[in-house]
C-alpha positions, 0 to 999 in steps of 0.5 A: 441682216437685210434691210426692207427698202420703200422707194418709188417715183414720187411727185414733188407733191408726194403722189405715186400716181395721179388722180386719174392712175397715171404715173407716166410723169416719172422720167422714163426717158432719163437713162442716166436715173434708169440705169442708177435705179439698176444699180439700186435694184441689183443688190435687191434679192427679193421684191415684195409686192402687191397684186397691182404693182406685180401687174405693173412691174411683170412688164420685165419678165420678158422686156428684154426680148423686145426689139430696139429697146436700149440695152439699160432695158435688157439690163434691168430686166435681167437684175428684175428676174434674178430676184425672188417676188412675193406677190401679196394678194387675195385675189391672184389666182397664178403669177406671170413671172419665174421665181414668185408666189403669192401669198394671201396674207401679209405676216410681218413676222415673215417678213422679219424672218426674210430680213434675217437672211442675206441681201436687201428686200425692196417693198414696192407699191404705196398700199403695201408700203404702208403695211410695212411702215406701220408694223415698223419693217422698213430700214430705209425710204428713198423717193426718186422725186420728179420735177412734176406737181399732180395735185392727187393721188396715190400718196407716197407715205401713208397718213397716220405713220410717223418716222424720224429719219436720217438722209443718208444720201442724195443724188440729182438727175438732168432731167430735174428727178432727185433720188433721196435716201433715209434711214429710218431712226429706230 
């Protein structure tokens, strides 16, 4: 059985992104974290996503035929588009990326359905997320925290959600960023 994994970049003051939308703050030039989050994502054999995080991360549809990037790039790129990506959305008419469709509603039953099959899922994006832990879908949350405060923004975890967990794992960068992974506690 697959496991539905939440994990972002995160401010230590638990935002994903800051007031004004931005999330540049989140260690892009640390390649050691870059290819550690390929390692994560690997084994993902699907992406749940929302309209605005595909938006963000169809970036990787075609990152790997830009020039003079580092070969970690093309390395994620190609782990990106092996897997399969739903797109949550009411308002996307059609999808930028290969295996992915979109789908209006969000149905934890499905996704229960999803989980039983081989391979681990990943939800990306907070709003999503948030839909996930309050219908009790998320097997394990792993905030890559960056050594920045923003102040606001887009919280990480939603209000109102309670979870027990249990650190499962830690791993520290150069750059100061933190990766922590729990499992939550049925």
């Amino acid at each position: 059985m697959g496991r539905l994994i939440y994990s972002m970049m995160t401010s230590l003051d638990g935002y994903t992104a800051d007031a004004d939308g931005d999330f540049g703050w989140g260690l892009p030039e640390d390649i050691a974290l870059h290819r550690y989050l390929e390692e994560l994502t690997r084994p993902l054999k699907t992406f749940l996503y929302g309209r605005r995080m595909y938006e963000t991360m169809v970036f990787w549809e075609t990152a790997h035929e830009l020039p003079d990037e580092p070969p970690e790039m093309a390395e994620f790129a190609r782990t990106w588009q092996a897997a399969d990506k739903i797109v949550y959305s009411r308002t996307l008419d059609e999808v930028s990326s290969a295996r992915t469709r979109i789908v209006r509603d969000f149905d934890p039953d499905e996704v229960r359905e999803l989980k039983e099959g081989d391979g681990d899922l990943g939800v990306d994006g907070p709003g999503l997320a948030a839909t996930a832990l309050a219908a009790g879908l998320v097997d394990e949350v792993g905030p890559i925290v960056a050594p920045v405060v923003v102040g606001g923004g887009t919280p990480f975890l939603p209000a109102g959600v309670r979870l027990d967990l249990e650190l499962v794992g830690e791993r520290r960068f150069d750059s100061g960023g933190v990766h922590l992974q729990y499992r939550v506690r049925p």
